[in-house]
ZATI-593588 format. One record per residue (C-alpha): residue in one letter; x, y, z. Coordinates in steps of 0.05 Angstrom, whole numbers, padded with zeros to 5 digits, always signed. Layout:
N
AXYZ
...
//
This chain:
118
X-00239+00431+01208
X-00182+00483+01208
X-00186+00557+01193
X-00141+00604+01149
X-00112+00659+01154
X-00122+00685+01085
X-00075+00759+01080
X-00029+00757+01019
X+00036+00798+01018
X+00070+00821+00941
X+00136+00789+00937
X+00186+00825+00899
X+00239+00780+00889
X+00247+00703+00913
X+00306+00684+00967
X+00363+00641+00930
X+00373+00566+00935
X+00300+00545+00949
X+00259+00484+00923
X+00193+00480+00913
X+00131+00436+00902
X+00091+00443+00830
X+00020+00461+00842
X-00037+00454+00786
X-00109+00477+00816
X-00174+00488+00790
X-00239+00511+00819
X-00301+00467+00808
X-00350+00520+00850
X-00313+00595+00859
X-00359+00636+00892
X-00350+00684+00951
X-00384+00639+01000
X-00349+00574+00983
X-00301+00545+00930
X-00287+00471+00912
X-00216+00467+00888
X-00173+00409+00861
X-00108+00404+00862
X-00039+00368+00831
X+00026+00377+00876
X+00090+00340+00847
X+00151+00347+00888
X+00215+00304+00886
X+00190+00264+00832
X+00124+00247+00870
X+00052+00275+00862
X-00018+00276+00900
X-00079+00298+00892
X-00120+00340+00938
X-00192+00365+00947
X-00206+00428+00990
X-00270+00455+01008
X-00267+00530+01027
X-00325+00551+01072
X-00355+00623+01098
X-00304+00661+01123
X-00302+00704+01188
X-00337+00779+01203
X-00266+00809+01187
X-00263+00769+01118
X-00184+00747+01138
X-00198+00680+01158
X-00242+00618+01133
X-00261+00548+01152
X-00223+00506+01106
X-00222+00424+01096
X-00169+00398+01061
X-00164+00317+01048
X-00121+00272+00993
X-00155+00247+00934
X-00119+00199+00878
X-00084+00224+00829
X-00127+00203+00771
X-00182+00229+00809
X-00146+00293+00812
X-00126+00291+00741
X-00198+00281+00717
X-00229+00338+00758
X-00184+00388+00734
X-00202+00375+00660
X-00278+00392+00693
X-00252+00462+00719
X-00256+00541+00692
X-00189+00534+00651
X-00145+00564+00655
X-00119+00523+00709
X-00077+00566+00754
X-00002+00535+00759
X+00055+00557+00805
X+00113+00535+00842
X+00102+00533+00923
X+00164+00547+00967
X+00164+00546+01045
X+00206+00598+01071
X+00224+00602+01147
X+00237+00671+01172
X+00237+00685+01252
X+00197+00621+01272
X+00144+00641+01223
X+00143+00595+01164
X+00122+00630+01105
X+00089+00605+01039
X+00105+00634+00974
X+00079+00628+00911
X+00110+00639+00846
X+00066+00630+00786
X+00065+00614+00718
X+00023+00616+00658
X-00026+00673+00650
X-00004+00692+00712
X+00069+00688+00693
X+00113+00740+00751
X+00066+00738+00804
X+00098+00733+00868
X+00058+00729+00939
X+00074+00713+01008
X+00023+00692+01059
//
């Protein structure tokens, strides 16, 4: 089971020429101690589903035990009707800057403009 890091930097603007994957998630369990989310990721024409389970973080609160595994699609589909709407959408980039490869989210919907590295 992996750990992560979870410290989120504002992003003013996006770098040109990037592509990006389309992410649809939902929660099925948000709470502080642990969250259940599904999720949809399209990318070159292709999608996936995926279930994570987020554990208890650490005493700092920066970092929690995460398990992450594939699920199909339909599978995927069908749990997201089941989550709090509204479903959070957003375009994932991967951005590498100084042998640090950084993730960046752009988002849509009601959370239209929101831009954040981590």
């Amino acid at each position: 089971m992996g750990k992560e890091i979870e410290c989120k930097f504002l992003v003013s603007s996006l770098p040109e020429d990037m592509s990006g994957s389309t992410i649809r998630q939902g929660y099925l369990q948000p709470e502080k101690e642990r969250a259940v989310r599904i999720r949809t990721v399209k990318k070159d024409g292709s999608r996936r589903g995926v279930l994570t389970i987020k554990g208890l973080g650490d005493s700092s609160g920066m970092s929690r035990y995460e398990f992450e595994t594939e699920i199909p699609v339909s599978d995927a589909d069908h749990l997201l009707s089941l989550c709090d709407q509204p479903l959070i959408e957003k375009t994932r980039y991967k951005y590498d800057y100084e042998g640090i490869t950084w993730e960046i989210d752009e988002f849509h919907g009601v959370n239209d403009g929101l831009i954040v590295a981590e």
